[in-house]
C-alpha positions as CSV (number, residue, x, y, z in Angstrom):
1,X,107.1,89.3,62.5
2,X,109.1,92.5,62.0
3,X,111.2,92.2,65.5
4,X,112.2,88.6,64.7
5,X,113.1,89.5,61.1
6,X,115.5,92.3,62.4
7,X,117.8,90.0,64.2
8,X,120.7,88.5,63.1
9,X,121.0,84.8,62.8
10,X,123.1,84.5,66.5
11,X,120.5,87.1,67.9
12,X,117.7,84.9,66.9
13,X,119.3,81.8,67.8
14,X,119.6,83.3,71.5
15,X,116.2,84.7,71.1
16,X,115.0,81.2,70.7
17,X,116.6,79.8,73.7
18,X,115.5,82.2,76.0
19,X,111.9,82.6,75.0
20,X,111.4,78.7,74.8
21,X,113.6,77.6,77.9
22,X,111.6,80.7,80.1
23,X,108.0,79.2,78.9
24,X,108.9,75.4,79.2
25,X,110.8,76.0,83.0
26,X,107.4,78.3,84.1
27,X,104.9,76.0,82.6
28,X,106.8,72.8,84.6
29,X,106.9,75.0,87.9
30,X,103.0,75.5,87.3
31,X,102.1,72.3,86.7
32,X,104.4,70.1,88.5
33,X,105.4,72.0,91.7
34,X,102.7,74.2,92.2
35,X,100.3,71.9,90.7
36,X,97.8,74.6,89.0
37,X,94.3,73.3,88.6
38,X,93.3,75.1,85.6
39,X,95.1,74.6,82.0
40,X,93.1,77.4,80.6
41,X,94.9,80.0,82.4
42,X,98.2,78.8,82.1
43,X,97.8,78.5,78.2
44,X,96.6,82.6,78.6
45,X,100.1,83.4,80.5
46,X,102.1,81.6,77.5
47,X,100.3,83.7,75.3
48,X,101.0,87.0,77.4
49,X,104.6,85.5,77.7
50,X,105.0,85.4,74.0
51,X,103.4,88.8,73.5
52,X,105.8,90.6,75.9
53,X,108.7,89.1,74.8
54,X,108.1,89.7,71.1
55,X,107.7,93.2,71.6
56,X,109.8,94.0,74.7
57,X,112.2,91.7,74.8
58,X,113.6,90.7,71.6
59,X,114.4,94.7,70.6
60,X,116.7,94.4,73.8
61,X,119.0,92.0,72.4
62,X,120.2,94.7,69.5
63,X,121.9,96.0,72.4
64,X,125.3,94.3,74.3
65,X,124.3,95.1,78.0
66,X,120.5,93.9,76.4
67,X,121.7,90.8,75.7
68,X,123.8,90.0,78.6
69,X,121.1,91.4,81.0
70,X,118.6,88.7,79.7
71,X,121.6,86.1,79.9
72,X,122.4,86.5,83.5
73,X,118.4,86.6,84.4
74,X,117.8,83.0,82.3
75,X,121.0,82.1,84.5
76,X,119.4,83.4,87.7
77,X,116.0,82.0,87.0
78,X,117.1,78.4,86.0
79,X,118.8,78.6,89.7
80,X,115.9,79.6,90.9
81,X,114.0,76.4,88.7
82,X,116.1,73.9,89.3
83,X,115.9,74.1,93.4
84,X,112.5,74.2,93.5
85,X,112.5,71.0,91.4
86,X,114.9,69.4,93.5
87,X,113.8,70.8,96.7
88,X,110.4,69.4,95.5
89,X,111.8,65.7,94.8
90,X,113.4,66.0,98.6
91,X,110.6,67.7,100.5
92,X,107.4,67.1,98.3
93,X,106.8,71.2,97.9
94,X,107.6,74.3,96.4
95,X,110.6,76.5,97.7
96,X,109.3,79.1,99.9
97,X,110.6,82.2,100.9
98,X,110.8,81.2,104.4
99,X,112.3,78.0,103.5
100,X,115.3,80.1,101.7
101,X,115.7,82.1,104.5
102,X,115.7,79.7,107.0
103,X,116.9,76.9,105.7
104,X,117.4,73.7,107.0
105,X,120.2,70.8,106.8
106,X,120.3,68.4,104.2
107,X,121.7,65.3,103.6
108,X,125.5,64.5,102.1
109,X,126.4,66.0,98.7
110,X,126.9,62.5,97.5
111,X,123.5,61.6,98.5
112,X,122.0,64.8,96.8
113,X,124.0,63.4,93.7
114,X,121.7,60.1,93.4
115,X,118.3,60.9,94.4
116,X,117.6,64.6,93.3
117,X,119.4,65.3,90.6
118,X,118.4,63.3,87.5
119,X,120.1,62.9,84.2
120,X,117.6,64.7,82.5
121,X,117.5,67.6,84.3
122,X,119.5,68.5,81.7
123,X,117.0,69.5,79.3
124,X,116.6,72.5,82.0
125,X,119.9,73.9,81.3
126,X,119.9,73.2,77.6
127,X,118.9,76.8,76.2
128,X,121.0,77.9,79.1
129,X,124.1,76.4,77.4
130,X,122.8,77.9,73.6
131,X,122.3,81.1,75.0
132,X,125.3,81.5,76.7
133,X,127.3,80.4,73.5
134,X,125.6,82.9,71.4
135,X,125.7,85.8,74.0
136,X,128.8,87.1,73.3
137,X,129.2,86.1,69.1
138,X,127.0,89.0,68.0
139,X,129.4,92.0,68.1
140,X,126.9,94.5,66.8
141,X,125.3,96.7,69.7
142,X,123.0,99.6,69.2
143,X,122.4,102.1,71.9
144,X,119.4,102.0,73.7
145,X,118.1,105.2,73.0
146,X,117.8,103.8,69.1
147,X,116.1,101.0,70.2
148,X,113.5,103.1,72.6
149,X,113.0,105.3,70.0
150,X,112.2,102.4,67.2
151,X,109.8,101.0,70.1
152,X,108.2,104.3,69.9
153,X,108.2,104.4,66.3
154,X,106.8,101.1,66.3
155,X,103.3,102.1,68.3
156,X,104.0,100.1,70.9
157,X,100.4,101.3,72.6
158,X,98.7,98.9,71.1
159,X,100.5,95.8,72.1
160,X,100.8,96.9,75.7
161,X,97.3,97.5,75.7
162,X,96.5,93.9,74.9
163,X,98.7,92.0,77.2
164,X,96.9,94.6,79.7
165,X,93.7,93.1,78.8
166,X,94.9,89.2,78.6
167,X,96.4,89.4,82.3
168,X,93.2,91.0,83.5
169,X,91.0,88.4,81.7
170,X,92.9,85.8,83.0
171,X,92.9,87.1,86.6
172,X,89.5,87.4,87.1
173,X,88.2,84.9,84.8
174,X,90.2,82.2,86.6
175,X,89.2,83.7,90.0
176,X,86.0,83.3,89.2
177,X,86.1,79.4,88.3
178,X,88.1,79.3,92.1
179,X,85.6,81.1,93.9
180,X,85.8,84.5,93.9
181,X,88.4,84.7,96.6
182,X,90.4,87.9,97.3
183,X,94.2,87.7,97.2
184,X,94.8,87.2,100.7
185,X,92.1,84.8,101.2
186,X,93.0,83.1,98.4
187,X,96.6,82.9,99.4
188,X,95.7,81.5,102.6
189,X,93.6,78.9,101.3
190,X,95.2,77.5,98.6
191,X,99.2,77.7,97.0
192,X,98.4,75.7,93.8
193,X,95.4,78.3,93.2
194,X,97.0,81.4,93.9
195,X,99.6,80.8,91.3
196,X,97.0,79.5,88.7
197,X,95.5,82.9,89.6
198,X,98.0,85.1,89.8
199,X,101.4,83.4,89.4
200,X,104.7,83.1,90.8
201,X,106.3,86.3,91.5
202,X,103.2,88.1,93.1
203,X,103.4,84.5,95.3
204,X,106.4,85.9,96.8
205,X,105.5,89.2,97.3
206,X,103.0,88.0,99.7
207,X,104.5,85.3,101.0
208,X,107.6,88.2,102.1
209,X,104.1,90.5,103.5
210,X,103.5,87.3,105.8
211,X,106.7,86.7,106.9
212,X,107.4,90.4,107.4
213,X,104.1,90.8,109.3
214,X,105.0,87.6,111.8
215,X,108.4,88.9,112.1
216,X,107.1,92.6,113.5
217,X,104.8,90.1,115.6
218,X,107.3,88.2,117.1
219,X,109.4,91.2,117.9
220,X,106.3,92.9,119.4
221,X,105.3,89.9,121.9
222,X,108.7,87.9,122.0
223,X,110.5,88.8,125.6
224,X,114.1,89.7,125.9
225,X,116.4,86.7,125.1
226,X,117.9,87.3,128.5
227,X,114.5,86.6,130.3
228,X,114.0,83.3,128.9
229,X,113.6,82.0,132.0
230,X,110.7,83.6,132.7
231,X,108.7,83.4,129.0
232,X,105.7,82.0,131.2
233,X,104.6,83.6,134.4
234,X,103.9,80.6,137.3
235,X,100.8,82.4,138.1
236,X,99.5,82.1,134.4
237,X,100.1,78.5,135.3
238,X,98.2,78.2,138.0
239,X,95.1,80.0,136.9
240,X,95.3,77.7,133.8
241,X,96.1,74.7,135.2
242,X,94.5,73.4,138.1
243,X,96.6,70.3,138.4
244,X,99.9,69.3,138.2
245,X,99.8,66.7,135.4
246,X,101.3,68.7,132.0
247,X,100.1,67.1,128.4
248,X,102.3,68.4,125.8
249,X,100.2,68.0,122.4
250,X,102.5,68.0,119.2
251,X,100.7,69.3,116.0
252,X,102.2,69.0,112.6
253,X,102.1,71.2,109.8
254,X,99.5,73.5,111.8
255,X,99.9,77.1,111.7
256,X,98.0,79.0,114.1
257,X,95.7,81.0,111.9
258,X,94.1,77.8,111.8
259,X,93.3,77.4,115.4
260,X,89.4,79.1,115.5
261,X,89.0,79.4,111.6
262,X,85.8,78.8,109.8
263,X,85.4,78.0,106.6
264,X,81.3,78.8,104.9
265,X,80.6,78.8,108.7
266,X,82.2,75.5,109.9
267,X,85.0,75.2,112.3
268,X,88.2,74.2,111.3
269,X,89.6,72.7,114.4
270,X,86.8,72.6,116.6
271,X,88.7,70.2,119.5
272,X,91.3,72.7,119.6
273,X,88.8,75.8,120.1
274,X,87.5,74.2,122.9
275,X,91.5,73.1,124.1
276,X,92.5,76.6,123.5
277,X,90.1,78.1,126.0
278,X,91.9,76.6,129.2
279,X,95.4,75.9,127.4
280,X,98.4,77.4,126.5
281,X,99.7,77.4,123.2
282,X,102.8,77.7,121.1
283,X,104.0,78.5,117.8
284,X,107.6,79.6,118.0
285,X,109.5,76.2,118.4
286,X,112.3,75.7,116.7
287,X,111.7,73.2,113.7
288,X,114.6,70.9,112.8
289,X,113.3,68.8,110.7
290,X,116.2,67.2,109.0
291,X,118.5,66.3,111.8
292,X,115.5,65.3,114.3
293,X,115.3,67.5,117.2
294,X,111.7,68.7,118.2
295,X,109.6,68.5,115.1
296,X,106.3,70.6,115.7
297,X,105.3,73.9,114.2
298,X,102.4,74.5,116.7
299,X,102.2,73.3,120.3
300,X,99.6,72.9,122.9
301,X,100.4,72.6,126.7
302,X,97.6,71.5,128.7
């Protein structure tokens, strides 16, 4: 292990920290909050973890700004960790993109204090702590260009060439065990798959293709704020409803992509497909789901 063996003992010790705390927080968020079916896989992206930080990685920390670049990203990513755990304990799921961006109230600090935050979430923020004291004791630095050209030297072909080949073994092989399912579809269908597929970050990326898709939508077929008086016509009405009883129908946790979906042929919500035809439906209600208000992702007003 020549790239361990060139580090100095407070390089190695922050090596350690980093490498260790990174695998332990991502194999947790797998398991725990995005509840991956398959082991397999997930013992494939430890592997690839390993690989690319072996040969990537630990060269980086020969260099000052190396060192405290991967310090601040361990910072930023045990941030990111530690609110999906404990916006897991609160809400029962992940952290979503349109969760962070929308966010809604919570309770008081104080109560924050007693039921999410555990005493041994400190194991978290353990190699946080080492690497942070060792960051800065290593007053050696060597300028990148030295350390790009002694990745060079060092042929790094052949170890890029592998990962390459593990991440594309483990994508399809562990699409195949989940169906054969392209991206989208599969991201549609199923969180805890998509990750065990193709993991966290590309999660993201198409969860922020969604919600920038919905948002063009909404700006496309939302009317002026100023006409909200007249966001439906009274002669819509009347063709749709022939009498003058109105039956608001609440739906929970429904999104609308649902409504006329079949899965191998079968219909989702077949009620609703029916309801939809003389109906009017909504999916733009405001959801405050903390602090009460009108709870409903997706309504129906027949």
């Amino acid at each position: 292990m020549i790239h361990f063996r060139i580090l100095t003992k407070n390089e190695k010790y922050f090596a350690l920290a980093f490498v260790l705390g990174f695998i332990l927080k991502y194999n947790y968020l797998c398991l725990v909050i995005y509840q991956a079916p398959l082991i397999l896989p997930l013992l494939l992206k430890n592997i690839i973890i390993f690989l690319f930080s072996y040969f990537f990685i630990l060269p980086l920390l020969k260099n000052k700004a190396g060192r405290y670049t991967l310090f601040f990203f361990l910072l930023f990513y045990t941030l990111f960790f530690l609110a999906n755990v404990w916006y897991n304990r609160y809400f029962g799921n992940y952290l979503s993109l349109s969760d962070m961006l929308m966010g809604q109230g919570v309770r008081p600090f104080s109560v924050l204090i007693k039921q999410l935050i555990k005493f041994y979430d400190f194991i978290f923020v353990f190699d946080l702590i080492i690497a942070g004291l060792y960051v800065s004791k290593e007053q050696i630095s060597y300028k990148l260009k030295y350390i790009f050209s002694y990745l060079v030297h060092f042929k790094i072909k052949h170890p890029i060439f592998i990962i390459l080949f593990l991440l594309a073994f483990q994508i399809l092989g562990t699409n195949h065990f989940l169906g054969k399912e392209k991206p989208t579809t599969l991201f549609n269908q199923s969180t805890s798959a998509f990750v065990n597929v193709y993991g966290i970050l590309p999660l993201y990326f198409f969860e922020f293709l969604s919600f920038y898709q919905s948002e063009n939508i909404n700006e496309q077929d939302s009317p002026p704020a100023t006409a909200a008086e007249n966001l439906i016509d009274e002669e819509v009405i009347k063709d749709k409803i022939k009498i003058s009883n109105i039956i608001v129908i609440q739906l929970e946790s429904l999104d609308r992509k649902i409504i006329g979906y079949e899965h191998k042929g079968i219909p989702i919500t077949p009620f609703l497909n029916e309801l939809k035809k003389k109906s009017l439906f909504f999916d733009n209600f405001y959801a405050q789901h903390i602090n009460g208000s009108f709870d409903a992702e997706f309504s129906f007003l027949t």
